[in-house]
C-alpha positions, 0 to 999 in steps of 0.5 A: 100317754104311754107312761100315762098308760103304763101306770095305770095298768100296773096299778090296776094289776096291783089292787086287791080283788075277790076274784082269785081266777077259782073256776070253781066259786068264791071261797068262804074260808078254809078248814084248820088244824091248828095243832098240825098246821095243816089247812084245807080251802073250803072248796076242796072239802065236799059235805057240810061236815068239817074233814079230818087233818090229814095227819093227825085225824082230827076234826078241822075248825072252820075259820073266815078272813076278817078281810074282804080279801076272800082269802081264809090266809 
C-alpha cells in the first residue's frame, strides 16, 4: 500500500485550493496599474480607496480572478 499512499498524497498535494496559508484572510483580488505593470494584493492596501501605483501616482483599478482559485493573477 505505500505507492497506494504515496500517490495519494501527491495528488492531494498537487490540487488547487483557495487557502494559500495568508494568516491575514482570503483575497478578493488585487489592485492594478496596468500602464506600470505594477499590481498590490488587496490585503496589502488599507481603506476602501484604490491606492496609488507606486511609480507612477495613479489610482490602481481593482480587478477579480474569473477563477475559484482566490488568486487576482
Amino acid at each position: 500500500m505505500g505507492l497506494i499512499d504515496t500517490i495519494t498524497e501527491t495528488l492531494q498535494a498537487s490540487s488547487s485550493s483557495t487557502n494559500r496559508g495568508d494568516e491575514r484572510g482570503e483575497s478578493k483580488g488585487a489592485y492594478w496599474c496596468h500602464d506600470c505593470e505594477e499590481r498590490r494584493l488587496d490585503l496589502d492596501v488599507e481603506g476602501d480607496e484604490p491606492p496609488a501605483c507606486p511609480a507612477c501616482g495613479e489610482a490602481m483599478t481593482f480587478e477579480r480572478s474569473p477563477g475559484s482559485t482566490g488568486c487576482a493573477c
